[in-house]
C-alpha positions in Angstrom: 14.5 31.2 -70.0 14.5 31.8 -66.5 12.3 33.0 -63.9 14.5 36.1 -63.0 14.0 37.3 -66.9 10.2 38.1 -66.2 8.8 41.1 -63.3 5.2 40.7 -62.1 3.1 43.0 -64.6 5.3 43.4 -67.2 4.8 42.7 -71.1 6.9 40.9 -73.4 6.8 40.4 -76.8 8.7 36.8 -77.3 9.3 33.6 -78.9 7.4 30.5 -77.7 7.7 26.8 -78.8 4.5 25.4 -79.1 3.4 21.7 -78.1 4.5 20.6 -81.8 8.2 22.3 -81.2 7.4 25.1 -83.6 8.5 28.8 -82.7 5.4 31.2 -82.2 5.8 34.8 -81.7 3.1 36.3 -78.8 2.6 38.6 -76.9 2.0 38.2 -73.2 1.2 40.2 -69.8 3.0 38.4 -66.7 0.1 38.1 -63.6 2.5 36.2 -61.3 5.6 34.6 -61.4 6.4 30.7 -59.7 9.5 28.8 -59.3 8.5 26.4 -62.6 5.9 28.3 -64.2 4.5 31.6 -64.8 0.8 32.9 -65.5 0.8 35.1 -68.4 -2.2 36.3 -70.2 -2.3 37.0 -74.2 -2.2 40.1 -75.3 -2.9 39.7 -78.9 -3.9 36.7 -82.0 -6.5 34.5 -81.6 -5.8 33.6 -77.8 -6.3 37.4 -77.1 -7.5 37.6 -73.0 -6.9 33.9 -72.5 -4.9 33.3 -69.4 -2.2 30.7 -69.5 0.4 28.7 -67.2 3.6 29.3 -69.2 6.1 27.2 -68.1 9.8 29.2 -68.5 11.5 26.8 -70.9 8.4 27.5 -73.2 9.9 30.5 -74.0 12.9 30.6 -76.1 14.0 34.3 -76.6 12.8 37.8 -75.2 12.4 39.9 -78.0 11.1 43.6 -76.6 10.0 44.2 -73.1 7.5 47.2 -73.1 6.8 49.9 -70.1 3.5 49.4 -68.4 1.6 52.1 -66.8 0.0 52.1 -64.2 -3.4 53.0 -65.7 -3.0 50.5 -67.9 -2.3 47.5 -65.7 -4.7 44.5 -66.2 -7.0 43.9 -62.4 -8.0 40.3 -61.5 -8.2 39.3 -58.8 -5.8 37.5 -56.3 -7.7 34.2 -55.9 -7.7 33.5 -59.4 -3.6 33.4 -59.2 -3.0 31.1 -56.5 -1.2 28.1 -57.1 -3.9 26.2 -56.0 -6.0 27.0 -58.4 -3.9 26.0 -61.4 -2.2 22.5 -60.3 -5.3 21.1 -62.0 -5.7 23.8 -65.1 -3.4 25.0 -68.1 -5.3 28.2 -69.0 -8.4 30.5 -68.3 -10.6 32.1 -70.2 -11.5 35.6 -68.1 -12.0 39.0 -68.2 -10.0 41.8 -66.7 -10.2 45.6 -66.7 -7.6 48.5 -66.6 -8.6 51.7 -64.8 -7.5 54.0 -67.3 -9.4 52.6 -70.3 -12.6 52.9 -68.7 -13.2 49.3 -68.4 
């Protein structure tokens, strides 16, 4: 895939080859988008809240894109998206809230 497939908090259900080459479905919510990679977090299975660098041709297909609202838009902040801060790190364990569910 490419980088103009994904928006900045938007939420795709898609297709990912895993280190081994398998396909994996997931579910992911895109934070920020780079020119080779992309941090998404997980949005469901065992890796639920784990933020990630996704690199684009990690993804093989876009299966549903779904709406976010506003309310329901994961906060973190800023600094822990810089570019800086993951040229060391693949993936983040953290917590985030969204306004409308109280958190």
């Amino acid at each position: 895939m490419e980088k103009n497939a994904f928006t900045k908090d938007g939420h795709y259900a898609v297709t990912l080859r895993d280190r081994e080459g398998r396909l994996r479905p997931a579910n992911i919510y895109v934070h920020r988008t780079e020119d080779d990679y992309m941090i998404v977090r997980h949005t469901s299975g065992a890796d639920l809240g784990l933020l990630i660098k996704l690199g684009y041709d990690a993804v093989v297909k876009i299966v549903r894109t779904h709406p976010v609202l506003d309310r329901k838009r994961f906060m973190i902040p800023e600094a822990m998206l810089k570019p800086k801060l993951w040229e060391t790190r693949d993936s983040m364990r953290t917590y985030s809230s969204a306004p409308g569910l109280g958190k």
